[in-house]
C-alpha positions in Angstrom: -42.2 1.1 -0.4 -42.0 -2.9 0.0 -39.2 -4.3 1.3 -36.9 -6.1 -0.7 -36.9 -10.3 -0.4 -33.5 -11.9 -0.2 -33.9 -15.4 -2.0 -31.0 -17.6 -0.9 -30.7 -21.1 -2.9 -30.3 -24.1 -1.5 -27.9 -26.2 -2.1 -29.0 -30.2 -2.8 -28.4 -33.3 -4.2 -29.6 -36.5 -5.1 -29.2 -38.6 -2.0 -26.3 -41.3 -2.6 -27.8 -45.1 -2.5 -26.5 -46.2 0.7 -26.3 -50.3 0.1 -27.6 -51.8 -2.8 -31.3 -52.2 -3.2 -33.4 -55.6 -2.2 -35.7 -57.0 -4.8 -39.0 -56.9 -4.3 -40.0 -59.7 -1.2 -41.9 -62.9 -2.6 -45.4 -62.8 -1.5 -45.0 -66.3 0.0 -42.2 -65.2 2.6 -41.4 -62.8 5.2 -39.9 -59.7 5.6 -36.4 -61.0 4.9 -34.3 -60.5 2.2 -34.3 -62.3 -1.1 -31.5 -64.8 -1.6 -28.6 -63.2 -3.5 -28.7 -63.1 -7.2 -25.1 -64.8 -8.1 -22.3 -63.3 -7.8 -21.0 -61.0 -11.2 -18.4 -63.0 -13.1 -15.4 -60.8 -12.8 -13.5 -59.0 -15.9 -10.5 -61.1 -16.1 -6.6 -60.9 -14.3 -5.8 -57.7 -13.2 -2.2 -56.3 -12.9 0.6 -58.0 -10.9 -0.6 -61.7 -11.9 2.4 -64.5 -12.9 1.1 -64.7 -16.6 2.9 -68.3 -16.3 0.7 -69.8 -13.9 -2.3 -72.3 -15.0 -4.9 -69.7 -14.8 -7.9 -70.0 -12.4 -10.6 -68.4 -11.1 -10.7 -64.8 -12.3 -10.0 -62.6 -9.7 -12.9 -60.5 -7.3 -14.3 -58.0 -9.1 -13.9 -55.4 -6.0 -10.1 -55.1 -6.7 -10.5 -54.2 -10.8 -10.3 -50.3 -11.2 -13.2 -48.5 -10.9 -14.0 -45.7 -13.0 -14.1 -42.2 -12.1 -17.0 -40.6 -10.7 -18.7 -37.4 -11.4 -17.5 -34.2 -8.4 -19.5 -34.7 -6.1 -22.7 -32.2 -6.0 -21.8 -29.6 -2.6 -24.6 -29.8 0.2 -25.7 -27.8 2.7 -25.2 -28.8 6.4 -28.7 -29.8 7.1 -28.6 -31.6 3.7 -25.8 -33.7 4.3 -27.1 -34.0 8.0 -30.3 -35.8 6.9 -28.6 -37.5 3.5 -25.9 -39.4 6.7 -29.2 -40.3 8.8 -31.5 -42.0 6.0 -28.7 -44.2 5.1 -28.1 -44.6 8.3 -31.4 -46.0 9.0 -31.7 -47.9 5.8 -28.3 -49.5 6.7 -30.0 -50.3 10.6 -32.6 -51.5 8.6 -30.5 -54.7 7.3 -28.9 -55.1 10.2 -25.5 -53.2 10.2 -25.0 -51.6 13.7 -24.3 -47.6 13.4 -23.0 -44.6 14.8 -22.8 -40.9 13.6 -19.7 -39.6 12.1 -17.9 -36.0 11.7 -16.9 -35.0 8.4 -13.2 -36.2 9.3 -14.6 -39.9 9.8 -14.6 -39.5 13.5 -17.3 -40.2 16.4 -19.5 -37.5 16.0 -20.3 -37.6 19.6 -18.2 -36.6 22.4 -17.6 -39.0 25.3 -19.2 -38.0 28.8 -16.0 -38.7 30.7 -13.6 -36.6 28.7 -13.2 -34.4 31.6 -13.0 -37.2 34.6 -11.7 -39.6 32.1 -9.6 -42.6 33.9 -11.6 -41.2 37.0 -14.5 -43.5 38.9 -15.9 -43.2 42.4 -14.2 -44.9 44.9 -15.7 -45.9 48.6 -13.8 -43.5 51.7 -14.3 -43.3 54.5 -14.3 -39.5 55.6 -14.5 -37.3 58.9 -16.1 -33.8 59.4 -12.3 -33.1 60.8 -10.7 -33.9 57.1 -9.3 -31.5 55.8 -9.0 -33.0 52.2 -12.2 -33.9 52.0 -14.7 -30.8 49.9 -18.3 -31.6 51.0 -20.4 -32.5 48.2 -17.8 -33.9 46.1 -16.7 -37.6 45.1 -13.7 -38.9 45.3 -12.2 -40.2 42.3 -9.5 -43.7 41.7 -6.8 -42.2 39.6 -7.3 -45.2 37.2 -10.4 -46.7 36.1 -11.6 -49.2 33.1 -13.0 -47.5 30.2 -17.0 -46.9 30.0 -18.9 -48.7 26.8 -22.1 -47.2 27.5 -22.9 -48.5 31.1 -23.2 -45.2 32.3 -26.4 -45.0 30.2 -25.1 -41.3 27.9 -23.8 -41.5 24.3 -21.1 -40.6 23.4 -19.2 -44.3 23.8 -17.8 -44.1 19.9 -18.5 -47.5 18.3 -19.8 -49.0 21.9 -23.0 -47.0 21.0 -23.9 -48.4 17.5 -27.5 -49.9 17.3 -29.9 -50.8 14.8 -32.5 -49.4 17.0 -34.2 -46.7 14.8 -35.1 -44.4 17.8 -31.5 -45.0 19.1 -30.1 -43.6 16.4 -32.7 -40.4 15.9 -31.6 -39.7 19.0 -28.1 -40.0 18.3 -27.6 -37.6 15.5 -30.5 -35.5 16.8 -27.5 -35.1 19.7 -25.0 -34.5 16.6 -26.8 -32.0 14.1 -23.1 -31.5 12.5 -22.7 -35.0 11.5 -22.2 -35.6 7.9 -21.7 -39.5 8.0 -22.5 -42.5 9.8 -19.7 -45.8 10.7 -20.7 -49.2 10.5 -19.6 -51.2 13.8 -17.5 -54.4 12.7 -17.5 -58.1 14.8 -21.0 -57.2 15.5 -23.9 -59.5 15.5 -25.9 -61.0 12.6 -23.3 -60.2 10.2 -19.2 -59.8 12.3 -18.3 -58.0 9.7 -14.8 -57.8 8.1 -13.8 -55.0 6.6 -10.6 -55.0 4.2 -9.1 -51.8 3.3 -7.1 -51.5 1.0 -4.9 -48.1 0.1 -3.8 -46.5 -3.3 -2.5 -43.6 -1.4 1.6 -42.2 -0.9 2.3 -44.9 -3.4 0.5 -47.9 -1.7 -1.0 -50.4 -3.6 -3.4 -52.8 -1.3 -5.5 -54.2 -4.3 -2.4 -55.5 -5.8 -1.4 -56.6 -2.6 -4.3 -58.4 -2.0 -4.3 -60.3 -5.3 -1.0 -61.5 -4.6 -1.5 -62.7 -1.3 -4.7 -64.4 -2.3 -2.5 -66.0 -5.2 0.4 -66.9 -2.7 -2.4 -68.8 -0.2 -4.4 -70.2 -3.0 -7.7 -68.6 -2.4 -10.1 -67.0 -4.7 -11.7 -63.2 -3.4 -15.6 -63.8 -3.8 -17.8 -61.0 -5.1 -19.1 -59.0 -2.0 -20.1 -55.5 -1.2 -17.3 -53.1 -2.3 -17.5 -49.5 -1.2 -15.3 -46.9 -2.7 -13.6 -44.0 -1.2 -12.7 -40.7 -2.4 -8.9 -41.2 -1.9 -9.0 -44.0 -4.3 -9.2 -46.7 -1.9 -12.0 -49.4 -1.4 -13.4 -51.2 1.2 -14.0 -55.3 0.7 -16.8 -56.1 3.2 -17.1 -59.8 4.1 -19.0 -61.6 6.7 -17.0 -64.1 9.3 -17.6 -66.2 11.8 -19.2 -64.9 15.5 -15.7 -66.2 17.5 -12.9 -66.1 17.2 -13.0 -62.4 16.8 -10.8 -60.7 14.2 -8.9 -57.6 15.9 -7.9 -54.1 13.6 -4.8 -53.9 12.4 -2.8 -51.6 9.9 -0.4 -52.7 7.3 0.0 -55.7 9.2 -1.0 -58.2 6.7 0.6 -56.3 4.1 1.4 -52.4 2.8 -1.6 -50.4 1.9 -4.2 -53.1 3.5 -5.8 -52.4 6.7 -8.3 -54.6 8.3 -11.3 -53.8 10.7 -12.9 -55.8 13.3 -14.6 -55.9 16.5 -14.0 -52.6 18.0 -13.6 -51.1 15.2 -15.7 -49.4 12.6 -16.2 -48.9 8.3 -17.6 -45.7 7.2 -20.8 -46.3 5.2 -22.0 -45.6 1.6 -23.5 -41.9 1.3 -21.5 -40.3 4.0 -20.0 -37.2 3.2 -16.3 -36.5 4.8 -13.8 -33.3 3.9 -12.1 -35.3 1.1 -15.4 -36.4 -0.7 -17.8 -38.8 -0.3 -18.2 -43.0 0.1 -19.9 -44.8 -2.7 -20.9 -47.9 -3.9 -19.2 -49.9 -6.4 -21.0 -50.4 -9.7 -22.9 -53.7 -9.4 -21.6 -54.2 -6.3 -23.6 -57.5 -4.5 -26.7 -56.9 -2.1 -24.8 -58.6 0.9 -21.1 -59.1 1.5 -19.9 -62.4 1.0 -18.6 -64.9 4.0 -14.6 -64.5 4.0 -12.5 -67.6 2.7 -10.9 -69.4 5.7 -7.8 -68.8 4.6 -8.2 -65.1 5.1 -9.6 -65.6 8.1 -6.5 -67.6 9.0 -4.2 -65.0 8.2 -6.4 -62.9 10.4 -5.7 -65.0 13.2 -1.8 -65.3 13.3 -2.1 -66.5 16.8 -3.7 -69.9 16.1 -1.1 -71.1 13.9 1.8 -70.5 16.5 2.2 -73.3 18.2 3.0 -73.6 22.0 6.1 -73.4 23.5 7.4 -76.6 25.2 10.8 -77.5 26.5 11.5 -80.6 24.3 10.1 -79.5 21.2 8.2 -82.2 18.6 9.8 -82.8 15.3 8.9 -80.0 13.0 5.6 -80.7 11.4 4.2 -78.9 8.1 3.1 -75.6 8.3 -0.6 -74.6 9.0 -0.4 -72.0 5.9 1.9 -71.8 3.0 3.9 -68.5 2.7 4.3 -66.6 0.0 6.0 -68.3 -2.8 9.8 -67.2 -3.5 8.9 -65.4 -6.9 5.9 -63.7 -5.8 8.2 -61.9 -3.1 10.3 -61.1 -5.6 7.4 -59.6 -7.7 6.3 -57.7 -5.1 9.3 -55.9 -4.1 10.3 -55.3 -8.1 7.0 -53.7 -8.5 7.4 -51.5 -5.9 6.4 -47.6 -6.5 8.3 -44.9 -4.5 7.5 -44.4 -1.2 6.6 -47.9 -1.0 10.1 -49.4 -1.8 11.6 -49.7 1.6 8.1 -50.7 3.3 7.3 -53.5 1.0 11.1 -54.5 1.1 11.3 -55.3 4.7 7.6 -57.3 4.5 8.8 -59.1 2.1 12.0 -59.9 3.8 10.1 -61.1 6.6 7.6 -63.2 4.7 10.9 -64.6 3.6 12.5 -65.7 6.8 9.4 -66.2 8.3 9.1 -69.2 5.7 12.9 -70.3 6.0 13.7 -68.9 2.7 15.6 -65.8 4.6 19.7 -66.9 4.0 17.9 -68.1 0.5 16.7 -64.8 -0.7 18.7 -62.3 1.4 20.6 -61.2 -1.9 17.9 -61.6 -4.3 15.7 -59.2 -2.7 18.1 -56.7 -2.3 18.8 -57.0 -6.3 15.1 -56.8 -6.8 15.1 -53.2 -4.5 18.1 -52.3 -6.4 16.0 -52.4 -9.7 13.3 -50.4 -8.0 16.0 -47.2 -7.0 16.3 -48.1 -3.8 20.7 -47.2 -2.7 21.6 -50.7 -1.6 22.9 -49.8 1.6 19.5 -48.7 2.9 18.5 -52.4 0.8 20.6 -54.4 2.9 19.9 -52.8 6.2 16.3 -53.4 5.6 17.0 -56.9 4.9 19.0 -57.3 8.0 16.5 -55.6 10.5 13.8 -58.2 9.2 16.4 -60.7 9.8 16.7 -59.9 13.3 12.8 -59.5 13.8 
């Protein structure tokens, strides 16, 4: 009698588009890119805008909503495995610098000197007669710099991103469970910035955005936007090779996270436990240069001035804070679990500006009409005073 067959489906998918595609190259050129299209004229003033001010430019299309998208189709492991790896390679291909990720939006590759970590060789001088001294063993330095990749192993997290097909064949050849890949930021052609901004536990970073690019009078070009399954988005932006713009979270405001050198986006197409990272519709072919005065807010430490002992007359600021009424916006507009956070930023933009003794009472009123007890308001009001 013949044996039974056991047919067993597999699961697949459509591969995700990884970055936007390039139009076809003009015979007359190289292998580069075509120039960029134009950017998208944007939908019009989101939420969180004065109304009353002389409108302008209409805001980036990367912070409007973006509609929902289908559940995403499940995949096998050695389906996601190769879906993470061919955009991988197509982002390589443009020049992003990558590395493998884990479906929890790690390094998929663990370092070589977990176990010896902090640990290097260190010249002593031993005798036969030394009795702490284990023949055929090194000894080690108790403390050591970290390793970037001299040692020649992967393994290095974002150290290891390359653009180098066979590099990175071999590096998720190394990680077959890798579902993802990260896009190294600060790195060269592009130094990529990455904004991220939050909708989650009642954060609101697009809205934060928009006010702060209101407050500093800037305008948020079109550039790549890539969406994640939490609701988020990431604003990709190209900036300059030095000086370098360092990671940071919540710094420049609640629910916005920014990532530079050393630090690393997770590309379109991956795949991670909570869903998977997609392009926004019409999203541009190549992320847009950031405006310099983003970039200065990046760089908080070249607009502090020196400290001297007989200090020059006060001279105008190097960058406007954030008006009195758009504080005020921004705290009344609060959600919960956000009250207290944006409250004290707020409260510090405030003082920061010399508007502190000024405002102190308004903003507590303005927390008040959010929920927030005013005891806990004033506190928070007087530990920013204090910072």
């Amino acid at each position: 009698m013949a044996t039974p067959h056991r047919h067993t489906a597999r699961l697949t998918a459509p591969p995700a588009q990884a970055l936007p595609p390039e139009a076809p190259a003009a015979p007359a050129h190289g292998t580069g890119p075509d120039p960029d299209p134009g950017p998208t004229p944007g939908p019009g003033p989101g939420p969180g805008l004065d109304s009353g001010r002389t409108p302008g430019p209409a805001p980036c299309p990367a912070l409007q909503p973006a509609p929902e998208a289908p559940p995403t189709p499940l995949l096998a492991p050695a389906d996601a495995h190769h879906t993470a790896l061919t955009h991988a390679l197509l982002a390589a291909e443009r020049g992003y610098p990558v590395i493998p990720l884990t479906r929890t939006k790690l390094p998929a590759l663990r370092s070589p000197h977990h176990d010896d970590a902090h640990r290097v060789p260190v010249p002593v001088r031993h005798t036969p007669n030394d009795a702490h001294h284990t023949p055929g063993r090194t000894p080690y330095s108790p403390t050591a710099p970290p390793c970037h990749g001299a040692c020649g192993r992967l393994g290095h997290g974002v150290h290891d991103a390359a653009t180098d097909p066979f590099a990175i064949r071999r590096m998720f050849a190394a990680a077959p469970w890798a579902t993802g890949y990260g896009i190294a930021c600060g790195r060269a052609p592009h130094h990529l910035v990455g904004i991220d901004l939050d909708t989650r536990n009642g954060a609101d970073g697009p809205t934060a955005l928009r006010l702060i690019a209101e407050a500093h009078g800037f305008a948020l070009p079109p550039t790549v936007t890539v969406l994640t399954p939490s609701g988020g988005r990431h604003l990709w932006f190209t900036g300059p090779p030095a000086p370098p713009v360092h990671n940071s979270a919540g710094r420049l405001a609640p629910g916005i996270d920014v990532r530079g050198t050393g630090g690393y986006l997770v590309g379109p197409g991956s795949l991670t436990v909570h869903g998977r990272y997609t392009l926004a519709p019409d999203t541009p072919r190549h992320p847009a240069p950031a405006p310099p005065a983003l970039l200065a807010l990046l760089h908080p430490s070249l607009t502090t001035p020196p400290h001297t002992e007989h200090p020059e007359p006060p001279s105008p600021p190097h960058r406007a804070q954030p008006p009195a009424a758009a504080l005020l916006r921004f705290v009344r507009a609060s959600p919960r679990g956000q009250r207290n956070t944006r409250l004290f930023w707020a409260a510090c933009r405030a003082y920061e500006s010399g508007l502190g003794p000024e405002l102190a009472e308004r903003l507590v009123a303005a927390a008040r009409h959010t929920g927030l007890p005013e005891a806990e308001a004033r506190a928070t009001v007087t530990s920013a005073a204090r910072r």
